[in-house]
DRENDO-1510 file (C-alpha; in Angstrom, 1 decimal, always signed):
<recs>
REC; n; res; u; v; w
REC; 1; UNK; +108.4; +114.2; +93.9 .
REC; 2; UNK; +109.3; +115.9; +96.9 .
REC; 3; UNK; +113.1; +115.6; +98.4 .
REC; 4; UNK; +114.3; +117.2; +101.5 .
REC; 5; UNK; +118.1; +118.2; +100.7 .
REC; 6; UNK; +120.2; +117.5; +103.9 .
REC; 7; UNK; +122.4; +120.4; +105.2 .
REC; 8; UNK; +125.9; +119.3; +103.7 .
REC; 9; UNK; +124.2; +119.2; +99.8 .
REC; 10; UNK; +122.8; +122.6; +100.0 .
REC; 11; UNK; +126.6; +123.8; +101.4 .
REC; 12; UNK; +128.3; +122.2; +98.4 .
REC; 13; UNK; +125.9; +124.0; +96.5 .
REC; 14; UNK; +126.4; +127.2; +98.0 .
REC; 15; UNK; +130.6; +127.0; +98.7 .
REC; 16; UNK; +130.9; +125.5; +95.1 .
REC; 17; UNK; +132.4; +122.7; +97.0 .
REC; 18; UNK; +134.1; +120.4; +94.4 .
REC; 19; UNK; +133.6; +117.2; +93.4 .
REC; 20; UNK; +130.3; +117.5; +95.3 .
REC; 21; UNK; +128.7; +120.5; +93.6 .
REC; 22; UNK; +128.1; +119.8; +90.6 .
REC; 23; UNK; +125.4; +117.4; +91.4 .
REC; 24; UNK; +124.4; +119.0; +94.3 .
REC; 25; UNK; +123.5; +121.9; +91.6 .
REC; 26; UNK; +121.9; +119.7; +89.0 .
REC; 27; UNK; +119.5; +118.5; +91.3 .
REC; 28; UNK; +119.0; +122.4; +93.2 .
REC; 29; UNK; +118.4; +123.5; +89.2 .
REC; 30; UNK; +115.5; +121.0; +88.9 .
REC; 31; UNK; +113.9; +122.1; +91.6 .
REC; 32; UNK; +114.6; +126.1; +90.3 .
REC; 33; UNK; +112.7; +124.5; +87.2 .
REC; 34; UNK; +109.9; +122.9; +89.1 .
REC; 35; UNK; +110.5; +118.8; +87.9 .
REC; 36; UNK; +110.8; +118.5; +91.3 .
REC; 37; UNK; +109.9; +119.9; +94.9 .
REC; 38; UNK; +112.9; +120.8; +97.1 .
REC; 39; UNK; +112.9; +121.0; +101.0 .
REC; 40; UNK; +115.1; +121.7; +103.6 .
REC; 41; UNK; +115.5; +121.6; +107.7 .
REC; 42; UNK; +114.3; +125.0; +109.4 .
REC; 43; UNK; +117.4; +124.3; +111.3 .
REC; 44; UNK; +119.6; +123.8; +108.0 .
REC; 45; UNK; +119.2; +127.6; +107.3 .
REC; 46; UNK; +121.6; +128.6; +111.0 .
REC; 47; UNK; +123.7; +126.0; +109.8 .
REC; 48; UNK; +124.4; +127.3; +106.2 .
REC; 49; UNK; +124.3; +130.7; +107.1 .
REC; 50; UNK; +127.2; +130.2; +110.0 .
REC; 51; UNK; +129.0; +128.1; +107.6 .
REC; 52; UNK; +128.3; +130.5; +104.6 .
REC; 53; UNK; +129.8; +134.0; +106.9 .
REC; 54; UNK; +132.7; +132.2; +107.5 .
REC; 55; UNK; +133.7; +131.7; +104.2 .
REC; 56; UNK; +132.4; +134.7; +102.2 .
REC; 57; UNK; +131.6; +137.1; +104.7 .
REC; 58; UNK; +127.8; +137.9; +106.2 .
REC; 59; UNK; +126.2; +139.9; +103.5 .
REC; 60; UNK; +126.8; +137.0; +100.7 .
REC; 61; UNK; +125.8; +134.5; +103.5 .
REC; 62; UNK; +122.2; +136.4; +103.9 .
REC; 63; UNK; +122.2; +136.3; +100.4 .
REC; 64; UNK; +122.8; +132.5; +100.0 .
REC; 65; UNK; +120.2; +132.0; +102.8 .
REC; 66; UNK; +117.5; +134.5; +101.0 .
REC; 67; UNK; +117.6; +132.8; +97.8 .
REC; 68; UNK; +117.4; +128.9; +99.1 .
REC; 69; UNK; +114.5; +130.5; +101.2 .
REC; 70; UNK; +113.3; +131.5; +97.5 .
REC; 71; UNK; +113.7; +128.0; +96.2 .
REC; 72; UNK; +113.0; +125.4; +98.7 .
REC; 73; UNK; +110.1; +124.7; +101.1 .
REC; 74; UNK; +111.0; +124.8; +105.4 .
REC; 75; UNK; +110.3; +121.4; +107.0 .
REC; 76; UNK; +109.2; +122.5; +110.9 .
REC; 77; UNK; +111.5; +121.6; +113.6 .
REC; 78; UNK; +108.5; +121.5; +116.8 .
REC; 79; UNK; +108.7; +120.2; +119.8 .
REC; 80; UNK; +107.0; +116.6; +118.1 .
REC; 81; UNK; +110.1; +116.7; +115.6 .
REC; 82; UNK; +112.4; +117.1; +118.4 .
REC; 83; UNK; +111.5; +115.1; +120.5 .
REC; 84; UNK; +110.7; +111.7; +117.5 .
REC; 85; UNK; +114.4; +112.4; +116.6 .
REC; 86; UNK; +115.4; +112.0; +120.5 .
REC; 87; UNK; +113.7; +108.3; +119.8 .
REC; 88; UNK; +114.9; +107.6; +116.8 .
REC; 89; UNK; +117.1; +104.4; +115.8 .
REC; 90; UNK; +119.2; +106.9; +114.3 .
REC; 91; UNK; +122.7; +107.9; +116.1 .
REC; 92; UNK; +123.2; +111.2; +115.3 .
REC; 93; UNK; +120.7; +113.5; +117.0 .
REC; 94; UNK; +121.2; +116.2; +113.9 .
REC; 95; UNK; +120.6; +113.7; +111.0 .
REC; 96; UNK; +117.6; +112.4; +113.3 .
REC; 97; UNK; +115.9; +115.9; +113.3 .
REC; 98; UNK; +116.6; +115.4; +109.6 .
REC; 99; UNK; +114.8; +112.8; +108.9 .
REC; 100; UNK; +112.1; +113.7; +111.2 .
REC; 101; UNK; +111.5; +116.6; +109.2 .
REC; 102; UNK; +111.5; +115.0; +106.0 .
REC; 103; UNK; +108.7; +112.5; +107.4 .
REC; 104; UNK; +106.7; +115.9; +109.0 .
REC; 105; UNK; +107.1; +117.4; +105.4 .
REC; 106; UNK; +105.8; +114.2; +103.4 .
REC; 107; UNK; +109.6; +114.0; +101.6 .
REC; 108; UNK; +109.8; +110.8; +99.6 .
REC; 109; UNK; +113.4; +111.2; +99.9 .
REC; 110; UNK; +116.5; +112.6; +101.9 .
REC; 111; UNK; +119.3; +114.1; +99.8 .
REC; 112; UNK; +122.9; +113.7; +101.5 .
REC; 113; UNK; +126.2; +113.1; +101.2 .
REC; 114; UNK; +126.2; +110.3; +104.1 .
REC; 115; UNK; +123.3; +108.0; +103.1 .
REC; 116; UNK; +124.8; +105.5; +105.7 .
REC; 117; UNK; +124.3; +108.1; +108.5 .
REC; 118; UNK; +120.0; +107.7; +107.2 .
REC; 119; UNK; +120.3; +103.8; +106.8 .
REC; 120; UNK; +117.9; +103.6; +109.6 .
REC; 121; UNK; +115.2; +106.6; +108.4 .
REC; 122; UNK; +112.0; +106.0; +107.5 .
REC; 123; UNK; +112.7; +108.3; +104.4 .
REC; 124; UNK; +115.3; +106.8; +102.5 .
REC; 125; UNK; +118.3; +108.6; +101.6 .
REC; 126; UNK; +120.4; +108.8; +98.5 .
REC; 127; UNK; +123.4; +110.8; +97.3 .
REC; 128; UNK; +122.9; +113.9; +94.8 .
REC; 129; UNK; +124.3; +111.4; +92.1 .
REC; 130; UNK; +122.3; +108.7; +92.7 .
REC; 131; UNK; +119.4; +110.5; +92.9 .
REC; 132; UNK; +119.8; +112.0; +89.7 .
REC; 133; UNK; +119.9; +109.1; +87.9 .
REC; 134; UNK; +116.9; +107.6; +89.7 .
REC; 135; UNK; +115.0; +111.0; +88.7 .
REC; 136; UNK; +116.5; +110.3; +85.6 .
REC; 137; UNK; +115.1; +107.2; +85.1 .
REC; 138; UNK; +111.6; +108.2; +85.6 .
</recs>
């Protein structure tokens, strides 16, 4: 199974972010122990690492950004991505490229915090918890 985690999951992961990290990291350590195949947005990696210098400074941010480089695949932000997610039923132009990516990267799934924001994605989305327990139940 291969899931591409949106930006916000992989930031709870990193920041610790409670209530959300904890399955954020349940499903990030399933993918650390191959059960399932973790992807993220090339464009994902900016984000987290502006977020991540913010808060702990730019050496740990590198340092966050080197070891999900480690762990997850890169879905390709092109021009085609770019310019599907400028067509896309989707409002938001970011969770767009998103999706787009996931689709590019042959994701079954999208991993977010805002599944509603994805309601209209090819790829369907679910949050950490949910799926967990879908993985779960396979």
């Amino acid at each position: 199974m291969k899931v591409l985690f949106d930006t916000n999951v992989l930031i709870d992961f990193l920041l610790d972010r409670a209530p959300f990290a904890e399955a954020a990291t349940d499903l990030l350590s399933q993918v650390d122990r191959g059960e399932i195949q973790g992807v993220a947005c090339a464009n994902s990696f900016t984000t987290i690492f502006y977020l991540a210098q913010k808060a702990v400074g730019k050496a740990d941010a590198r340092h966050h950004v080197s070891a999900l480089l480690s762990l997850l695949e890169v879905a390709s932000v092109n021009r085609a991505t770019l310019q599907r997610a400028a067509d896309s039923p989707l409002s938001d132009y970011e969770d767009a490229v998103i999706a787009e990516a996931a689709c590019q990267a042959g994701a079954q799934y999208i991993v977010t915090r805002n599944e509603s924001d994805f309601a209209r994605s090819a790829v369907p989305a679910y949050s950490p918890t949910a799926m967990a327990d879908m993985i779960a139940q396979l």
